[in-house]
C-alpha positions as CSV (number, residue, x, y, z in Angstrom):
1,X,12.9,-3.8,-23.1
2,X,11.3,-2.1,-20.1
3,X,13.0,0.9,-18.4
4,X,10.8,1.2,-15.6
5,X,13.3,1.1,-13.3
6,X,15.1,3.7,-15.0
7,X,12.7,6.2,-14.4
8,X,11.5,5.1,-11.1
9,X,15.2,6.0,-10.1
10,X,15.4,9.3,-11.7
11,X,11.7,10.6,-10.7
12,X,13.5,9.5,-6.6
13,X,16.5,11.2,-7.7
14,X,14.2,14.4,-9.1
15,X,12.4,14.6,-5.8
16,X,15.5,14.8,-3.5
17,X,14.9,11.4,-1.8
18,X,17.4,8.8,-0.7
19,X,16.2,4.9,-1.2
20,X,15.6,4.5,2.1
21,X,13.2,7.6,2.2
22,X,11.2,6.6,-0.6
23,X,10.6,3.1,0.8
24,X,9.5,4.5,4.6
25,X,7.0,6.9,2.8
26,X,6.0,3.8,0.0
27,X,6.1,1.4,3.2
28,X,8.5,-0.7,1.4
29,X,12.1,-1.8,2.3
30,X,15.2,-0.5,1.1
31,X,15.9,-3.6,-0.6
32,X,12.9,-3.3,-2.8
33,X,13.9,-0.1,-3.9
34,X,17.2,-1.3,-4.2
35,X,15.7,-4.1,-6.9
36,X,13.2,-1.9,-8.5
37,X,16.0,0.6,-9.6
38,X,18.1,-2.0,-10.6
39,X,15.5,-4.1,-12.5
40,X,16.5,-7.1,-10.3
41,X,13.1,-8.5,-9.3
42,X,9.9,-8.6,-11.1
43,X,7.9,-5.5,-9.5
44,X,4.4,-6.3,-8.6
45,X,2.1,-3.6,-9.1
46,X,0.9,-3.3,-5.7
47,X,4.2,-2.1,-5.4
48,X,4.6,-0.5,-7.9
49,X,1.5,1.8,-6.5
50,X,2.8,2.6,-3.2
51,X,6.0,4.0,-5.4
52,X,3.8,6.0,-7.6
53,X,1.5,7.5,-4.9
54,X,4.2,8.8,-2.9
55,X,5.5,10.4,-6.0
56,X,2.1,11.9,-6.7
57,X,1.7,13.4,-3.6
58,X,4.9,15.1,-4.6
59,X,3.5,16.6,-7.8
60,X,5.2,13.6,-9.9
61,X,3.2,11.4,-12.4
62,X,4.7,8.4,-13.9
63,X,3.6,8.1,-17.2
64,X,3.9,5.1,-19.0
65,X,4.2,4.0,-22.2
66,X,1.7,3.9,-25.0
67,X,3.7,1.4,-27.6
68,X,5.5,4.6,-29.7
69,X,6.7,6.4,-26.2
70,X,8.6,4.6,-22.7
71,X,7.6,5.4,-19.8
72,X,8.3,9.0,-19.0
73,X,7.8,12.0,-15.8
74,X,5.2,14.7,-15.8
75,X,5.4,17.0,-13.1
76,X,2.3,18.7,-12.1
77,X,1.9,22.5,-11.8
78,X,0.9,23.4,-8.6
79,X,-0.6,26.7,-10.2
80,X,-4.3,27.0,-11.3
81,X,-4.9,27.4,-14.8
């Protein structure tokens, strides 16, 4: 069972953004948020980029899974090691 969409909504809901701010800065609609969050459609992965680059630029990574672990959030430090 994938949960995508699960964390696709809480990584949006972690950076402060409405739907319909992540899909003007993802140049998507708000109905395709609407579907990826609520698993409704298949996502294609073009899509699915667009989604994870504005999330990037934000410090977010989606991580996904690696067949022990789901998908999962790493947020980047913005300090220097």
């Amino acid at each position: 069972m994938s949960t995508h969409h699960l964390i696709i909504k809480a990584a949006r809901t972690a950076l402060g953004l409405s739907r319909k701010e992540l899909a003007e800065l993802a140049g998507l609609s708000d109905r395709t948020i609407y579907n990826i969050e609520t698993n409704q459609d298949y996502v294609l992965l073009d899509t699915l980029m667009k989604v994870r680059r504005v999330f990037a630029e934000r410090g977010l990574e989606l991580v996904e899974g690696d067949g022990e672990r789901g998908w999962g959030l790493y947020f980047k430090s913005n300090e220097a090691s």
